[in-house]
C-alpha positions, 0 to 999 in steps of 0.5 A, spaced: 123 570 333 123 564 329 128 567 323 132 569 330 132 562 332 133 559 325 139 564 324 142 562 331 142 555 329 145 556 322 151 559 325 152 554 330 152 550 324 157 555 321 161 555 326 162 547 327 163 546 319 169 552 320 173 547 325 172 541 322 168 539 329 164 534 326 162 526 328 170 525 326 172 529 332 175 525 338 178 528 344 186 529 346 189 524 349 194 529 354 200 526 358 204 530 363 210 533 362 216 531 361 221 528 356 216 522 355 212 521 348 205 523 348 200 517 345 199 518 337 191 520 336 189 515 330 195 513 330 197 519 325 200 523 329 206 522 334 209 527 338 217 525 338 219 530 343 216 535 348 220 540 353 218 545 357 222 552 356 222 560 356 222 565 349 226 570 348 221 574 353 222 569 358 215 567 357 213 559 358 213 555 351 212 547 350 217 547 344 218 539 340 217 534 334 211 531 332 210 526 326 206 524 320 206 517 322 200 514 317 201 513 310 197 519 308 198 527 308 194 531 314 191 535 312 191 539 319 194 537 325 195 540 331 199 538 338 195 541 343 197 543 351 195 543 359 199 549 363 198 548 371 201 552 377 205 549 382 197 547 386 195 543 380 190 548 378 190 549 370 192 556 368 191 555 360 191 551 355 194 554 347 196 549 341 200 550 335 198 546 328 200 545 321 197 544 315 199 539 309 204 535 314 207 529 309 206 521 310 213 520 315 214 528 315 216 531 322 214 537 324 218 542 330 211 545 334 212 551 339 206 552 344 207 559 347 203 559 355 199 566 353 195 565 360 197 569 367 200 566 373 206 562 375 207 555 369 210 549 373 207 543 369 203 542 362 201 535 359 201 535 352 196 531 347 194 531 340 189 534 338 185 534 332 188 530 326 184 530 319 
């Protein structure tokens, strides 16, 4: 029982490590839909632009453009996003994230709707940025 525990735990920390969760997290600020920019996290990362639309099969995608706005190259950034119903429920919610984004480079992000029911808003946030 004690080495099932110990092993448990280790995996957990495991886990933690592995998504760069640690006490440096913060939470995501998200902002409702629209053509409106979303509030940078840590200032280092802005979402310039973000719009509602559908891919080729016809599936809701949040398609827009983020920035490096600090003056060092992220490691891992990544914008995340909320999908509700016409009632305000959320159905999901799905990122996108890029790796190595240059001090003042911008980034084309697509947030593709994988969940089930009908998508009528979506707020946007930053996510983790590290």
């Amino acid at each position: 029982m004690k080495v099932q525990r110990v092993t448990v735990i280790m995996a957990i920390t495991l886990m933690a490590a592995l998504t760069g969760c640690s006490a440096s997290c913060a939470e995501t600020q998200y902002q409702q839909g629209g053509s409106a920019p979303a509030i940078p996290q840590a200032e280092k990362l802005q979402i310039l632009s973000h719009s509602m639309g559908t891919t080729d099969y016809g599936t809701p995608v949040v398609r827009g453009t983020a920035k490096n706005v600090s003056s060092s190259n992220l490691s891992y950034a990544e914008v995340r996003v909320k999908f509700y119903d016409a009632a305000g429920n959320l159905l999901d919610t799905s990122l996108d994230n890029v790796l190595d984004l240059g001090p003042g480079e911008t980034w084309n992000f697509e947030v593709i709707y994988f969940g089930s029911g009908n998508v009528k808003n979506y707020e946007i946030g930053v996510g983790s940025t590290f």
